[in-house]
One Martini backbone bead per residue (centre of mass of N, CA, C, O) as a GRO file, in nm:
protein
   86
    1UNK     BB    1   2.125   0.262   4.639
    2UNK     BB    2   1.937   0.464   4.438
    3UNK     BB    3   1.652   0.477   4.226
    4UNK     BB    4   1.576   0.599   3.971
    5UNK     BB    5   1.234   0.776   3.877
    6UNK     BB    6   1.048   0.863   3.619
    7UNK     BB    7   0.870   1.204   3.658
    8UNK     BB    8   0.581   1.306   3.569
    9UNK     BB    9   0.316   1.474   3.489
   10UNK     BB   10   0.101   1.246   3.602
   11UNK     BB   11   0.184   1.065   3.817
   12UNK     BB   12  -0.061   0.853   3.946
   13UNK     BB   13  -0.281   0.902   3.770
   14UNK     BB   14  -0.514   0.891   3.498
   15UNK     BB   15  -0.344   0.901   3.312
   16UNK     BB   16  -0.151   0.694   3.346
   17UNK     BB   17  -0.336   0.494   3.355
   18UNK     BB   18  -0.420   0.560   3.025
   19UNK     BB   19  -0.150   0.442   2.933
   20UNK     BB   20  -0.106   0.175   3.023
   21UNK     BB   21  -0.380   0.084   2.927
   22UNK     BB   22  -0.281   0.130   2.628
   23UNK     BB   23  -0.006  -0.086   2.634
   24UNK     BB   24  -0.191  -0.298   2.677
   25UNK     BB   25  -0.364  -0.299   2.414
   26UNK     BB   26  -0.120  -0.321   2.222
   27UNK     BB   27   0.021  -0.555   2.310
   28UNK     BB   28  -0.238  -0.733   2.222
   29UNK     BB   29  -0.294  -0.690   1.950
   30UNK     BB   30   0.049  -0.776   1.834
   31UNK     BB   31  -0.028  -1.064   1.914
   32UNK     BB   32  -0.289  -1.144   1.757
   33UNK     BB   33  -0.141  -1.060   1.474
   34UNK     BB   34   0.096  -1.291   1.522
   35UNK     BB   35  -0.105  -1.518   1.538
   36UNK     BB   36  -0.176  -1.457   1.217
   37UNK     BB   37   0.123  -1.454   1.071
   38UNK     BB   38   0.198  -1.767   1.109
   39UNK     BB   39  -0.022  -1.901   1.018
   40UNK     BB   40   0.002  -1.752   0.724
   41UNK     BB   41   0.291  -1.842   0.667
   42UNK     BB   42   0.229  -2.154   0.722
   43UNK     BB   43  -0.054  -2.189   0.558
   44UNK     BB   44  -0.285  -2.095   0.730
   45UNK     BB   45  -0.608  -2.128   0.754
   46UNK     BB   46  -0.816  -1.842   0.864
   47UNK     BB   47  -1.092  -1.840   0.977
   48UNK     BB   48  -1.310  -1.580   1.117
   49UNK     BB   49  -1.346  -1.699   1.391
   50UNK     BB   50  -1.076  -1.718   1.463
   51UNK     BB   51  -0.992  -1.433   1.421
   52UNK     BB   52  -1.179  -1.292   1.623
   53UNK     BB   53  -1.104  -1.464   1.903
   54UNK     BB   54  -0.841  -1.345   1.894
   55UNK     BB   55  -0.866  -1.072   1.861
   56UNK     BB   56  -1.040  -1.018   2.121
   57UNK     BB   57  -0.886  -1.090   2.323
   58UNK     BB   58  -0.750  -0.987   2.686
   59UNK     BB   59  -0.506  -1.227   2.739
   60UNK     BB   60  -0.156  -1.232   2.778
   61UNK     BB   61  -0.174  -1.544   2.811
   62UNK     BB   62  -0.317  -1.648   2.613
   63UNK     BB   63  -0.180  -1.561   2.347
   64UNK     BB   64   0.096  -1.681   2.403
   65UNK     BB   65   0.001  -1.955   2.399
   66UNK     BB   66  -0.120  -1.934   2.065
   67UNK     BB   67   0.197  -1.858   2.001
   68UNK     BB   68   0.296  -2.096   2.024
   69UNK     BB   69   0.095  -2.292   1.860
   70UNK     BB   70   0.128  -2.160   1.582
   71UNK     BB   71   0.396  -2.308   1.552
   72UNK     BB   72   0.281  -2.618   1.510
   73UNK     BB   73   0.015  -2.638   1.388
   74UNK     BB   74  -0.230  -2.787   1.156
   75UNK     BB   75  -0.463  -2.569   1.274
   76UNK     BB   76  -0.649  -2.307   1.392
   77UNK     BB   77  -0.810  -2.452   1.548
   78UNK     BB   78  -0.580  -2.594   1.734
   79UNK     BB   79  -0.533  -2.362   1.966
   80UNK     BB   80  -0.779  -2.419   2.114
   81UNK     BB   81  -0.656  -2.674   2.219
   82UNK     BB   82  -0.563  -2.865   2.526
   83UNK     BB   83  -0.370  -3.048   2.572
   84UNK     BB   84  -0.308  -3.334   2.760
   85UNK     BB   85  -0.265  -3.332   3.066
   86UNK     BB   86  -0.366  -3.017   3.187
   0.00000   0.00000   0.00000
């Protein structure tokens, strides 16, 4: 059975590229909003420093690894602090 796969104009080309590239960009953003909605919501102040940090990042596992810790965190300073043992 084959898989149909949908074609666009522009598919394979620098269009497409600049699609994708836009959606791994907001992925990124979306990501970086939740690990500081959730420090918000638990009422964690989040200095300066690290809300630029977390804004500026640019890797979808680094993010996800802080959107992690963001659920545990007794301080937005420790997201980035990497447990003992790794």
């Amino acid at each position: 059975m084959s898989t149909y796969r949908l074609r666009f104009p522009g598919s394979g080309t620098i269009i497409e590229e600049a699609i994708l590239r836009g959606r791994a960009e907001g992925r990124k953003k979306v990501r970086a909003e939740d690990i500081l909605r959730v420090l918000r919501v638990r009422g964690i102040e989040v200095p300066d420093a690290v809300r630029e940090r977390v804004g500026s990042c640019v890797d979808l596992d680094v993010l996800g690894t802080w959107l992690d810790r963001a659920v545990t965190v007794g301080s937005a300073d420790e997201l980035f602090v990497e447990p003992a043992g790794t």
